[in-house]
N, C-alpha and C positions, 0 to 999 in steps of 0.2 A: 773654577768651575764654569763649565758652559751652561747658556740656556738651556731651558727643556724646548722640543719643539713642540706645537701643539696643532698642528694641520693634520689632517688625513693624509692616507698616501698619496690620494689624487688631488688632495689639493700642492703637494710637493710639488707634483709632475706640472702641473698650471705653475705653480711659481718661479719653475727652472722657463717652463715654454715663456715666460715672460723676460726673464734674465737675459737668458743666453737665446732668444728662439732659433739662431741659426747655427748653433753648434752641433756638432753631431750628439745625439740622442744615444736613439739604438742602432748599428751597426752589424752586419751578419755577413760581414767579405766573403766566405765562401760559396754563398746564394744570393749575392749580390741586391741586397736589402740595406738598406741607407736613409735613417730618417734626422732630421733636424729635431730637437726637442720643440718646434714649435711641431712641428709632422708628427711627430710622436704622441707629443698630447692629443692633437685631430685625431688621429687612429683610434686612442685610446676612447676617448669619447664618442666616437661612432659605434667602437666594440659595444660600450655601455649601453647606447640606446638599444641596440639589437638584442642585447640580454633582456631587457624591458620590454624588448617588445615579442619576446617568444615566451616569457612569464617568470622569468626570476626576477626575484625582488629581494629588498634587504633582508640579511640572515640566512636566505637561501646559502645551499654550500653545491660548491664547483669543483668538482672534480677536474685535474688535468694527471693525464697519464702520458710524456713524452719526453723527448730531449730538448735541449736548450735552442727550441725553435723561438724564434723570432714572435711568435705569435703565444711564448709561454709568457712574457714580458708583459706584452700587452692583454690579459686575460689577467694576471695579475695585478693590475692599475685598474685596466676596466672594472674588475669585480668591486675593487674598492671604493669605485668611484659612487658606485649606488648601494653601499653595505655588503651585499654577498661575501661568502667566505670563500676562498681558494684554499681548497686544500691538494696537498699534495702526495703525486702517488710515484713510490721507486718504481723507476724503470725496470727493474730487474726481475718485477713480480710477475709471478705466473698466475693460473684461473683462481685456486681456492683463496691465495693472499688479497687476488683485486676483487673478489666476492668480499672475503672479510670486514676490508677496509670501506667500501661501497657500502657497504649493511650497517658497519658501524660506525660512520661517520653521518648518516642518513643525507646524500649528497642525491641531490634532484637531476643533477646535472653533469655529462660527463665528457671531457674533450679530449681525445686520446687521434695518435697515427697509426699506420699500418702496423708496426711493430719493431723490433731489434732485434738482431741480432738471431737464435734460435726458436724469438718467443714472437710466434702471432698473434699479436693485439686482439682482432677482429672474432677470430676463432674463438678464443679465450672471453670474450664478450658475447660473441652468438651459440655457445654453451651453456655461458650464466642465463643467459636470457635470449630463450629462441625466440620467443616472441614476437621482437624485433625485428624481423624477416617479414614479418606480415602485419606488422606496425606503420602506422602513418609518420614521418621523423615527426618528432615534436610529442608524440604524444602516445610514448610507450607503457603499457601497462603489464610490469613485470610480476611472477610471481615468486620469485627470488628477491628479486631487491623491489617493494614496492614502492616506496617512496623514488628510485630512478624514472624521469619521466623524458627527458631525452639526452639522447650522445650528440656530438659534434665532430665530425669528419675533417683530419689538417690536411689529408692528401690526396692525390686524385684519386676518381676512381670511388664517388663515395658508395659503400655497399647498402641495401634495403633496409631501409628504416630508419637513417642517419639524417642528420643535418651535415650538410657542407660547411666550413671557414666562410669558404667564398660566397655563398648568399645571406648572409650575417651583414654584408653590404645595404639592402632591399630591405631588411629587416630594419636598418636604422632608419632607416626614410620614413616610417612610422611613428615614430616620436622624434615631436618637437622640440626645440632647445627647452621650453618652457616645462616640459614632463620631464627630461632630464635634470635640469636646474631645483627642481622641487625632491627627487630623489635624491639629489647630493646632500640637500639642505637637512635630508633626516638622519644624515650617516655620522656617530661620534667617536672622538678618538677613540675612545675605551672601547668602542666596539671590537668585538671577534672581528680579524682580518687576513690569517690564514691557523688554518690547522695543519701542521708539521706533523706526519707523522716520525715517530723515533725508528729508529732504522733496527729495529727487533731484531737483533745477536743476542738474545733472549729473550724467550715469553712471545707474547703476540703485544705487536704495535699500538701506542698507545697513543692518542691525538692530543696534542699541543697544541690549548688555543691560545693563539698571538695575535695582538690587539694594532695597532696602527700606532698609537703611545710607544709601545715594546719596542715595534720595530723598525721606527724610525728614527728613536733615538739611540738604537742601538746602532743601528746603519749610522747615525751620524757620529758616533764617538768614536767609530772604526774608522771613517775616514778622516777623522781629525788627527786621530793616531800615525793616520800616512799623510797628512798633509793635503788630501785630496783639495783637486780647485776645477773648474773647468774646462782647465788647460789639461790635466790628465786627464787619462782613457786606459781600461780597464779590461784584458782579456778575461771573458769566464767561462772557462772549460771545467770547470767541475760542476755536479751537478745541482739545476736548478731548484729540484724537488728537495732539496738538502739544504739548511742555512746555511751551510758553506757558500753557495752560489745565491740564494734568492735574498741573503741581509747582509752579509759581509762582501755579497758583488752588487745585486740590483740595491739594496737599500743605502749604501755605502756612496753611488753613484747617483742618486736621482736626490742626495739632500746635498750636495755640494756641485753639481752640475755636472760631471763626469761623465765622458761617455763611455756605454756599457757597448763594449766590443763582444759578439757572441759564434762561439763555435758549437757545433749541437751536440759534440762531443770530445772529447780527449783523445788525443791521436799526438805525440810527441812535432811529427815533423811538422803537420797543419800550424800547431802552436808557436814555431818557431816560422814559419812565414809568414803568418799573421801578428807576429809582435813586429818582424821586417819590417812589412807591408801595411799597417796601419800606425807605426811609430810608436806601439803601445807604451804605457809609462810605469804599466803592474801588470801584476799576474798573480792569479791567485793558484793555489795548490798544494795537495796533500803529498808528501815525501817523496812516496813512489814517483808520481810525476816528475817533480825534481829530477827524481836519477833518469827517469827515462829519457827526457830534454836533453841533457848532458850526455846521455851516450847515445844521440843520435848521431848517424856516421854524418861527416863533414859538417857536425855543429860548430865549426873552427870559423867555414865560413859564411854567417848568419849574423848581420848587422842588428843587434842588439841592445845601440847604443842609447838608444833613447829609454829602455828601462832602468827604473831606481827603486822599484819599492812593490811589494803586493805582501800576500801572507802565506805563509807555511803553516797551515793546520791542520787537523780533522785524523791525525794521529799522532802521538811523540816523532819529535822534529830530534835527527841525529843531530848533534853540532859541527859534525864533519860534512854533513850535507849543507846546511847552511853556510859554512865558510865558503863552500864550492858555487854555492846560487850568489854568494856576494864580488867573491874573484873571478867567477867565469862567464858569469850572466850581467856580471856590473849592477846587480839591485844590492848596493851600497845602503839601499833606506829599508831592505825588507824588516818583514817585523814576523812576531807568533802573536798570535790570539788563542785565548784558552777560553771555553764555556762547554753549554751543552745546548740542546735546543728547546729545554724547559726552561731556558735565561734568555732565548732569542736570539742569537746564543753569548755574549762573549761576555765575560767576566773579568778575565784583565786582560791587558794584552801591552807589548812594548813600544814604546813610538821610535819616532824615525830620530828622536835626539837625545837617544837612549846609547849608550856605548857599543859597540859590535859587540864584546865582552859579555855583556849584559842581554844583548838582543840573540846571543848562540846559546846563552846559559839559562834562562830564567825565560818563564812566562808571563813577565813586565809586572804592573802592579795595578790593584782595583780599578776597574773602568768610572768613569766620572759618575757621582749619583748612586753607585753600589758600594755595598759594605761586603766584606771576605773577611771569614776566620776561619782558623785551622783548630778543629774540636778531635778530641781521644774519642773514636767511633763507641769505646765501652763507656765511659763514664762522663761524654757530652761535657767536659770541663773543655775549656779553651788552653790550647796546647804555647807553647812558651816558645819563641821564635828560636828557628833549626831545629826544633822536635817532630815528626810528622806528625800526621793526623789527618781527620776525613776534612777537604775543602767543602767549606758551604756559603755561602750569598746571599743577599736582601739587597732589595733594589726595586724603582721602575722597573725591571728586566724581567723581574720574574712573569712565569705565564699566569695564565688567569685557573688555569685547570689541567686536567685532562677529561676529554671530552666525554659527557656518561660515565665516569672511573672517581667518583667518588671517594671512593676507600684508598685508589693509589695514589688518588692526589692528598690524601690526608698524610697519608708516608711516603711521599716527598718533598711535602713544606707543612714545619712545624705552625703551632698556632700562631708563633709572633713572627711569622712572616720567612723564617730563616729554610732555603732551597740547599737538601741534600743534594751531592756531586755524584758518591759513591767512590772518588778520589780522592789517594792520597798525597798530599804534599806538605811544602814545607814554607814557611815566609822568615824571609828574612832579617834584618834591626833597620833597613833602608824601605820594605816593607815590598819589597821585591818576593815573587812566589814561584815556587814548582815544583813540575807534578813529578812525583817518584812511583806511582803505579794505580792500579785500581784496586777497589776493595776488596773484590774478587780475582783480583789478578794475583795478588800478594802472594808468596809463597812461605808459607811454615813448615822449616826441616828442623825435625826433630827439635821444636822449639825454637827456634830462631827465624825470625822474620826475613824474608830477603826479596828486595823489590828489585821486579827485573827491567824496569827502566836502567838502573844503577847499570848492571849486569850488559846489557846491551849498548849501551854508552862504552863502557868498556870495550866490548868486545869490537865495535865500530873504528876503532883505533890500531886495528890488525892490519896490516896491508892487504890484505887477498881479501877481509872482508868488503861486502857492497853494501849487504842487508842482513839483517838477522834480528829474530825475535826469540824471547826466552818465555817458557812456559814452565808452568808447576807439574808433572807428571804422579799417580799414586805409588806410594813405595810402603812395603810393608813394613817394614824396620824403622822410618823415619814419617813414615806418614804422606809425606811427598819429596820429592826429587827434583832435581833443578835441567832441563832439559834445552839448548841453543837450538836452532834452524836457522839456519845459516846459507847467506846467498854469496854465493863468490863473483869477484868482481871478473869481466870478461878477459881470456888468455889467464887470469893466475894461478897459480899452482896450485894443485890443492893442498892444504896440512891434511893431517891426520886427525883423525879424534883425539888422541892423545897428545899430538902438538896444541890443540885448541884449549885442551881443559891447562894444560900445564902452563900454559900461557894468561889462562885466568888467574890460577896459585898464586902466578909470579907476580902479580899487580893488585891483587886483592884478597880478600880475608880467602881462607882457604875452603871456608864452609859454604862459599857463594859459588864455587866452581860447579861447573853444569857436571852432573854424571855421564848424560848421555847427547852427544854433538849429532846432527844430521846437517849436511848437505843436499839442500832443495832447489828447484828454478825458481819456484813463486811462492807466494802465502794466502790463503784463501781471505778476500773479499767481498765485502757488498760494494753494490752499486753506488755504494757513498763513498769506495775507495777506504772504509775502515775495515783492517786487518780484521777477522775474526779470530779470535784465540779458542775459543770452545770448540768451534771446527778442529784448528788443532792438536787441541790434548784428545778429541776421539780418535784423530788420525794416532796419534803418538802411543794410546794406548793399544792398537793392533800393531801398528810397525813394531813396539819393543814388547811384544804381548805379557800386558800387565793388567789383562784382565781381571786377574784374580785378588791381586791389589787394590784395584777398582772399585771391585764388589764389598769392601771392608768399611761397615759403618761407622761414623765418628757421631761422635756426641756436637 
């Protein structure tokens, strides 16, 4: 068992700037940003005074709306350094989601860029709140969000009533070392240290408060897990606002000295010159990325050699895709990490001196300091090893809350501390775990449970498949249906539906074969890169029009 660690975030980032001060830190090769962890901490600490000195103070909560800007890294240290909360907001949200989360997270403060992609940040902000246009920056007075009293501008160009990044400079020359020194002094670990929102593929988003305790010893047991040292360097293209990037990459990296290599976005061929060209030694990322990297044209010739290890998570990892990131990418040490982000997130996950076998099949075993059992979701008995059952956790890891959600935090940790999944899986007699589906993913045909993890494993074993996910569709006769979407790998042939389901028959029970096959290009996602499945079964139910099935209430 390792230590706990007991610093703040900011004191981490001081204790690495003192270790290593000239190692590289933070990194952003594409925008030519390059800081030493001794640079890094300076930055950070100036960021800090400047927060101090435009009027946040501990508890305060900070909104960041952007990509994996160089400046999301430090806004996250800085906050910490003086108590403020960081919370975080998907990229992907448009006006009424980033009204929501603003409202309901009561965030004073908000630091966003021009926008992505189809969605204008700016707009989408002088909607919520015209005001702003005729506001002094600093000192807006909305009547939407009132508690918002000012935004912060990352890019040029800043429009009426904004604060700039760059005079956040001017602003630290206002406090003294001494006025900062006395702010850090009040910050405790258990304090709130960011609010994660969940990435709402159901319901509306609920805020994760994650403490500095959480998330630093979860960052640390992740990189123990890969072996991290300050000789490795860590590309993170997934996103920041997501624990996938902000504790399995930033927290992962700033308690073992690692430098955080940063892309602001995922773009398959960027990721492969930037592991080239900065010698990366990981990489983190969800499946899809995988195959994208891998079917970039001329990924043959992309010096790669210096990677061994990152993670595959943030959906069910194929094992054929893993074999592929271990023989063609040479990350011989990768690993899977399993959680959510009401654990901070990671609950087990596999190390790097764990078997390949083990590391393509299983989602390793309890992370150090938490407890995992596998409970019958009806009768809360603890399930007897290779029976499934709902995964649940106790640990430091768990969150403290959800924010103002009282009641949803009551159902999802029990009184004695034990953190619902909503997963199911299975452990092993080696005490090794994994996940066979969601709670709500499960599918019951005509009585019979059938988990389409299982089902997609299988069918990943096709030649011609790339990708494919299986859904529960409504059926009137059996109650639901077993439905593939299926991506074909590029140049192969297509089967037929009927080659596909017969091809299930022939390898497994006959009751798990899909009725209905479709051939798709993509799968609907969020911004977190998780699959959404309820997207689609609506799609599924107009493609095979089973409206009427649909309509048919169950007990």
């Amino acid at each position: 068992m390792t230590d706990m660690i007991t610093m703040t975030i900011g004191q981490m980032v001081e204790y690495q700037a003192k270790m290593h001060p000239d190692n590289d830190g933070l990194v952003a090769p594409l925008i030519g940003v390059r800081y030493s962890y001794r640079q890094f901490n300076e930055e950070c600490d100036k960021i800090a005074k400047a927060f101090l000195a435009i009027g946040i103070k501990r508890g305060d909560h900070i909104a960041i709306w952007s990509t994996n800007y160089p400046q999301w890294v430090i806004t996250q240290v800085a906050a910490s350094k003086i108590g403020a909360v960081l919370v975080t907001v998907n990229t992907a949200y448009k006006r009424f989601e980033l009204e929501y989360l603003l409202r309901q997270s009561d965030s004073s403060t908000l630091i966003t860029m021009q926008g992505l992609k189809d969605s204008n940040y700016i707009q989408h902000i002088m909607e919520i709140c015209p005001e702003i246009a005729t506001s002094k920056p600093g000192e807006l007075c909305s009547e939407a969000l009132p508690r918002l009293k000012r935004v912060i501008y990352l890019d040029e160009q800043t429009p009426e009533g904004m604060l700039n990044w760059k005079q956040l400079d001017a602003f630290a020359e206002q406090v003294s070392d001494e006025q900062l020194a006395q702010a850090k002094a009040q910050v405790d670990i258990h304090d709130v240290a960011n609010m994660q929102y969940t990435s709402g593929t159901t319901g509306f988003p609920k805020g994760v408060m994650l403490t500095h305790f959480n998330l630093l010893n979860n960052g640390k047991g992740i990189g123990d897990c890969m072996k991290f040292t300050e000789r490795d360097r860590l590309l993170i293209h997934v996103p920041l606002f997501h624990c996938f990037g902000a504790v399995l990459g930033v927290m992962s990296c700033i308690t073992h000295g690692t430098t955080i290599v940063l892309n602001d976005h995922f773009n398959p061929v960027h990721a492969l010159q930037v592991i080239q060209a900065e010698k990366c030694t990981a990489v983190h990322g969800v499946p899809t990325m995988f195959i994208s990297m891998l079917n970039v044209d001329g990924f043959e010739n992309y010096d790669l050699s210096s990677l061994r290890t990152g993670i595959m998570a943030g959906s069910p990892c194929p094992i054929e895709l893993m074999r592929r990131a271990i023989d063609e990418m040479g990350m011989h040490e990768i690993t899977i990490t399993y959680g959510l982000t009401e654990a901070s997130p990671a609950i087990t996950m596999t190390t790097t001196d764990d078997s390949v076998d083990i590391r393509v099949n299983t989602i390793g075993k309890a992370m150090p300091h938490v407890e995992v059992k596998i409970v019958d979701p009806e009768t809360g008995e603890e399930c007897p090893d290779g029976v499934p059952g709902e995964i649940m956790s106790r640990g430091y890891n768990t969150m403290k809350g959800y924010y103002n959600m009282p009641e949803a935090t009551a159902q999802a940790i029990e009184p004695d501390g034990w953190l619902h999944t909503g997963d199911i899986g299975t452990r092993d007699a080696s005490g090794y775990y994994k996940v066979t589906g969601r709670l709500k993913d499960m599918i019951i045909r005509g009585g019979e449970n059938i988990y389409p993890r299982e089902l997609e494993e299988f069918l990943y074993t096709h030649e011609s498949v790339q990708d494919v996910q299986v859904i529960g569709v409504p059926d009137e006769k059996y109650g639901e249906e077993v439905m593939a979407c299926v991506i074909l790998k590029p140049g192969a042939q297509m089967p037929s539906e009927e080659e596909m389901i017969e091809f299930v028959k022939n390898g497994l029970s006959r009751f798990k074969a899909p009725r209905y096959v479709r051939f798709v290009d993509s799968f609907p996602m969020n911004a977190a890169g998780k699959i959404q499945k309820f997207k689609m079964r609506e799609w599924a139910v107009q493609e095979l029009g089973l409206g009427e099935a649909a309509s048919i209430e169950t007990a």
